[in-house]
C-alpha positions as CSV (number, residue, x, y, z in Angstrom):
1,X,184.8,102.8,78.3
2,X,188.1,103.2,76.6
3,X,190.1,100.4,75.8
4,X,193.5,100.7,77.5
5,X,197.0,99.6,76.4
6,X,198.3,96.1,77.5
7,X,200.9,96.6,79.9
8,X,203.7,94.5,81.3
9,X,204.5,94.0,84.7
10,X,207.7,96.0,84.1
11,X,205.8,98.9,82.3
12,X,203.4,99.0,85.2
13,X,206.6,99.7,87.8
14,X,207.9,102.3,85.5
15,X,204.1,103.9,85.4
16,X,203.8,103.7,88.5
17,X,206.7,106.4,89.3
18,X,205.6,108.4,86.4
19,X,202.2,108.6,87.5
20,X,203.4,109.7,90.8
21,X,205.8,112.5,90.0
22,X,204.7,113.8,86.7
23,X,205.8,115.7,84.7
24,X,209.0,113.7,84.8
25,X,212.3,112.6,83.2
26,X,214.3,110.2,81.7
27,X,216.9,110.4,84.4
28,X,214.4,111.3,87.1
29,X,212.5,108.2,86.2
30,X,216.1,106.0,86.1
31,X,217.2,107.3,88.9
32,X,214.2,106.2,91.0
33,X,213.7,102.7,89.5
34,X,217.6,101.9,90.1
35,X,217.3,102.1,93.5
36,X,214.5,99.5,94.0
37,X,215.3,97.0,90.6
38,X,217.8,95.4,89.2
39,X,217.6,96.9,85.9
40,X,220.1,98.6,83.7
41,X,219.4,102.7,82.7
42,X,219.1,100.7,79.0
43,X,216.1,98.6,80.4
44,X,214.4,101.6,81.6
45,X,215.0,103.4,78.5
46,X,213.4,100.6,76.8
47,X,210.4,100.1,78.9
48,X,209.5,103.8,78.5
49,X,209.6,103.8,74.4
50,X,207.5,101.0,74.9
51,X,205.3,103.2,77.0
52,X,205.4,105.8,74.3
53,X,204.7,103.5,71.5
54,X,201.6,101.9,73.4
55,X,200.0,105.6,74.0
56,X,200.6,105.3,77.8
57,X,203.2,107.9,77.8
58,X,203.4,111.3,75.9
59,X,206.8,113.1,76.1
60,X,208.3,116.7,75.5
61,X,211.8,117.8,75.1
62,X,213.3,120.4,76.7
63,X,216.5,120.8,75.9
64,X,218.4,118.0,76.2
65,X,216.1,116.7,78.1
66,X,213.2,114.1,77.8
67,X,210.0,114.7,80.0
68,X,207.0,112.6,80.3
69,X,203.5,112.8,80.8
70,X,201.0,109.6,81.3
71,X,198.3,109.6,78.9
72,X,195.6,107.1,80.5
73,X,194.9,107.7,84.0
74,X,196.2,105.3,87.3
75,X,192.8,104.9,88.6
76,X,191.2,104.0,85.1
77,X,193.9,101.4,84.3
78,X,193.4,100.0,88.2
79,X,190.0,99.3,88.0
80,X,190.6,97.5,84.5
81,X,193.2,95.7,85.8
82,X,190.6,94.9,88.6
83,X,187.5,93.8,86.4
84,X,189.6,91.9,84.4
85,X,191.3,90.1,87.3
86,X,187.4,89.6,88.7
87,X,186.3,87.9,85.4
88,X,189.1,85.8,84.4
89,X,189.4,84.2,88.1
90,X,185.9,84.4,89.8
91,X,183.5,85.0,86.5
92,X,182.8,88.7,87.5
93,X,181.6,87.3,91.4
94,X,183.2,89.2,94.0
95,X,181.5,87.7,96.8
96,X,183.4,84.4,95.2
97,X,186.4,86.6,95.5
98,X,186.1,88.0,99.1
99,X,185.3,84.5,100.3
100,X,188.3,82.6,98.6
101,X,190.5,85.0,100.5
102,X,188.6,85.0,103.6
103,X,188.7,81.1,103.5
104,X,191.9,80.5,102.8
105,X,193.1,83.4,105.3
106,X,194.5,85.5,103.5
107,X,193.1,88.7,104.7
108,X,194.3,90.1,108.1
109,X,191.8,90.7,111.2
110,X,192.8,94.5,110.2
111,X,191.7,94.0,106.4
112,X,188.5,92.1,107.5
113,X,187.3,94.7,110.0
114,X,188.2,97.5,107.3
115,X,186.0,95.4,104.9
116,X,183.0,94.8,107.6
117,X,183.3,99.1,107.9
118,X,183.4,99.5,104.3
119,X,180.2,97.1,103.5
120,X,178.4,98.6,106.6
121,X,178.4,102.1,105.2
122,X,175.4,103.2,103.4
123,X,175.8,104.1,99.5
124,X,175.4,108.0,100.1
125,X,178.0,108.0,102.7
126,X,180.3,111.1,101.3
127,X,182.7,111.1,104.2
128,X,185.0,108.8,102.0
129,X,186.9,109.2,99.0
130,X,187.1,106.8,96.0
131,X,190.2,105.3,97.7
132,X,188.7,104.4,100.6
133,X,190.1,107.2,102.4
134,X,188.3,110.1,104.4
């Protein structure tokens, strides 16, 4: 498995619009993230050459005009983001995971009866995809 870049919070917010409308610009990119943060067009700016520099982001110019690409794939950085989260706070166990949540209530009776669906299901079940979805 590839080693991914470390990402910030931050970065992750500003992937998380380029890895749902890519191919996209700088403005494009601003323009979406100032409508749901507090942060200046130079902020954004910023966090995308960070992006770039950390080999997360390539980018093309047209024009006058910046356009980016992500270079590591959402689904590959979640589930590092996920092991990671599994072996610094539960030592890999995600039965010790499930059951802090369960215990402390913090899953709904809608998220427990989705998980009692999803651990009934047999392994070659194909009617769902990797998302959980159908």
């Amino acid at each position: 498995m590839k080693r991914l870049p470390q990402i910030s919070e931050a970065e992750f917010e500003v992937m998380k619009i380029i890895w749902k409308h890519a191919p996209i610009s700088t403005n494009e990119i601003t323009e979406k993230l100032v409508r749901n943060t507090t942060w200046s067009p130079k902020t954004i700016q910023t966090l995308i050459k960070r992006l770039v520099t950390k080999g997360a982001l390539s980018y093309e110019k047209q024009g006058r005009v910046f356009v980016y690409t992500p270079l590591i794939k959402e689904d590959e950085f979640i589930g590092q983001k996920s092991r990671s989260f599994l072996e610094r706070y539960f030592d890999g166990n995600i039965t010790t995971m499930v059951s802090s949540y369960v215990e402390h209530d913090a899953l709904s009776d809608e998220e427990l009866n989705q998980l009692r669906e999803i651990l009934g299901r047999r392994p070659d079940d194909t009617t769902m995809d990797e998302r959980g979805t159908t």
